[in-house]
C-alpha positions in Angstrom: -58.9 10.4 27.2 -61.0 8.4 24.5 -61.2 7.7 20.8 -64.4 6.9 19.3 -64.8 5.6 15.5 -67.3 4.5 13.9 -66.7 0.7 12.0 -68.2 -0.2 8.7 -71.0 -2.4 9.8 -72.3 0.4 12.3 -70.4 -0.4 15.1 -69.5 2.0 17.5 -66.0 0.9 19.0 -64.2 3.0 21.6 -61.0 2.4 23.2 -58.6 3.8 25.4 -55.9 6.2 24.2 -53.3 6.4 26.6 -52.0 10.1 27.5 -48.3 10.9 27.3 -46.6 14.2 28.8 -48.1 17.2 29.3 -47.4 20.2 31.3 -48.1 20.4 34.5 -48.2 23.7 36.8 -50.3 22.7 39.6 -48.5 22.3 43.4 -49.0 18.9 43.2 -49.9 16.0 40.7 -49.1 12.8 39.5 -47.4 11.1 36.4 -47.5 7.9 35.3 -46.5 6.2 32.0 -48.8 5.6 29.4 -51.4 2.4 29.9 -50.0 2.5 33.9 -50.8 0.6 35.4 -50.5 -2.1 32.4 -47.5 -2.3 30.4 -46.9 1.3 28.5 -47.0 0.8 24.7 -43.9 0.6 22.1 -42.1 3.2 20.7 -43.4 6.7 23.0 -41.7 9.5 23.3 -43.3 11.6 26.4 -42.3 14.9 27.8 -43.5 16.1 30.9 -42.8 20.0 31.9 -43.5 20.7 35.9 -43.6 24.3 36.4 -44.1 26.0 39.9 -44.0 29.5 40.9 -41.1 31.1 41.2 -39.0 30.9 44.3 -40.6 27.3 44.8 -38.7 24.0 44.0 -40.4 20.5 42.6 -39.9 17.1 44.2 -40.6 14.4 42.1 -41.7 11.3 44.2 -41.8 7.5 43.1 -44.2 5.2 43.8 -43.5 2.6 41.4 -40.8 1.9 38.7 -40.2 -1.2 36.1 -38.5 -0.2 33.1 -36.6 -2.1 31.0 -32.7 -2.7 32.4 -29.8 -3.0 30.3 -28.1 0.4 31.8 -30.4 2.7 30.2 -29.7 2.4 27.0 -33.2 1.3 25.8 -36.6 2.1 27.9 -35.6 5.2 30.2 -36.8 8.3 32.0 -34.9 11.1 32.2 -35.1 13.9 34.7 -33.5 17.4 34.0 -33.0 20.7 36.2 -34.9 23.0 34.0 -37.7 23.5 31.1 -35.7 21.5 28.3 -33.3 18.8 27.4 -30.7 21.6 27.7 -30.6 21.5 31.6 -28.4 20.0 34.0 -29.5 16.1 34.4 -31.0 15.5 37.6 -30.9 11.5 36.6 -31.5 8.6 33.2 -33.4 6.3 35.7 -34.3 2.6 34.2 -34.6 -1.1 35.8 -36.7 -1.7 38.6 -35.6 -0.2 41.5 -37.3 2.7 43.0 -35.4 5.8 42.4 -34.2 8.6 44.7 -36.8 11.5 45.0 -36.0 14.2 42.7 -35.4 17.7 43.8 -35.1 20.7 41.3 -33.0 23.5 42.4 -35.4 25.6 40.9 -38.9 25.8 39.8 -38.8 23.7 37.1 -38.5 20.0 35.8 -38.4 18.5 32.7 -38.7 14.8 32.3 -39.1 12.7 28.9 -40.0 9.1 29.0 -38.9 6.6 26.0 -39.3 3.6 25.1 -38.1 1.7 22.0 -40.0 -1.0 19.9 -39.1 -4.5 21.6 -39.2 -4.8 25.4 -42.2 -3.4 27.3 -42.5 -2.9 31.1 -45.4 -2.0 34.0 -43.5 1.7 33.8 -43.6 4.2 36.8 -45.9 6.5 38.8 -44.8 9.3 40.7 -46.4 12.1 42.5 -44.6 15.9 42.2 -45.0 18.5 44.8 -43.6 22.0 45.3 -42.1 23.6 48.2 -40.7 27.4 48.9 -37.0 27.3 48.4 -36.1 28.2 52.0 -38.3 24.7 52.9 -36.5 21.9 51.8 -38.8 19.6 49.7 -36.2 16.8 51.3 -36.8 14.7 54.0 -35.1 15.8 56.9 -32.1 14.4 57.8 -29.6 14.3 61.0 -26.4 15.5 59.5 -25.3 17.2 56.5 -23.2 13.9 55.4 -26.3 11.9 55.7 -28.5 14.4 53.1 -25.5 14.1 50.5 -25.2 10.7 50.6 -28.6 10.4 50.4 -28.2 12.9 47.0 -25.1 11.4 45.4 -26.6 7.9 45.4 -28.0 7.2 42.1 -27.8 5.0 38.3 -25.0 7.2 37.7 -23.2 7.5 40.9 -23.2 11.1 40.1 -21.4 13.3 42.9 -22.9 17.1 43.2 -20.9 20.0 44.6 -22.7 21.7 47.8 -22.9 25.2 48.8 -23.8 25.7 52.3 -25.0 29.0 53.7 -24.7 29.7 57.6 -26.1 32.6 59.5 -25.2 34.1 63.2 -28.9 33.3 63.5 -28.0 29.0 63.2 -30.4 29.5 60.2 -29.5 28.6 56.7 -29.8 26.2 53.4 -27.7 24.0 51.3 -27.9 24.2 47.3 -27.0 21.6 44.9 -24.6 23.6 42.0 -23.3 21.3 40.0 -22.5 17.5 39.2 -18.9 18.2 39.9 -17.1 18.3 43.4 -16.4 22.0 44.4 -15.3 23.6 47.1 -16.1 26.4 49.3 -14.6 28.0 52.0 -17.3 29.3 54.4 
């Protein structure tokens, strides 16, 4: 995206105008902060809504991540289980360790990227994709402990509650419900 003006003495400057949010309903894509792969710019407020088709779930991928530290309570991006703030959080990532993958439970994702007015970073890029519910957009794992402790680990060493569904067939799935321990006798 580009922004052309014209300067009094007939010049014809353009320069780069850095995209923030957007929504996004393709399978797959990828998101990066504004000016990526330089350092984004002060003060942005960017909202990204990932919508699949129904029945599908979203993955959210890192590639990269440098935000400002300080336990989140500057430069973050937050992740939520839904189409607005008003969803369960899936994560207020920050700091410069890669995060976690990011799985919705359903088919869509809400994400918003802020930062404030003094410390800028190189930001993240990540790459979405979509999966039908039944496939796990998860990498597979050997045991069920080893997929929740994969899950639970996190900024907020959040703990989810687990509902496992087993058929006579040794077919089934596991759900994320809440960030809560339940449990459920099977």
């Amino acid at each position: 995206l580009y922004l052309c003006v014209w300067v009094c003495v007939c010049v014809f400057v353009c320069f780069q105008v850095s995209a923030c949010g957007g929504l996004l309903s393709k399978l797959n894509g990828t998101i990066s902060t504004p000016g990526w792969p330089k350092e984004y710019p002060p003060n942005k407020n960017c909202v990204w809504q990932v919508v699949a088709p129904t029945q599908y779930r979203i993955s959210m991928q890192f590639e990269a991540f440098e935000l400002e530290g300080n336990e989140c309570a500057y430069d973050h991006l937050e992740a939520f289980d839904g189409d607005s703030d008003a969803a369960a959080i899936l994560g207020r990532l920050c700091g410069n360790k890669i995060p976690e993958p990011l799985v919705s439970t359903g088919n869509k994702m809400y994400l918003r990227f802020i930062s404030d007015a003094s410390v800028q970073r190189k930001g993240f890029q990540a790459s979405h994709s979509t999966g039908k519910e039944g496939a796990t957009n998860t990498p597979p794992c050997k045991t069920l402990w080893e997929f929740v402790q994969k899950q639970t680990k996190g900024p907020c060493w959040s703990f989810y509650s687990w509902l496992l569904t087993a058929h006579a067939d040794h077919s089934g799935k596991m759900e994320r419900k809440t960030n809560i321990w339940r449990f459920y006798n099977l």
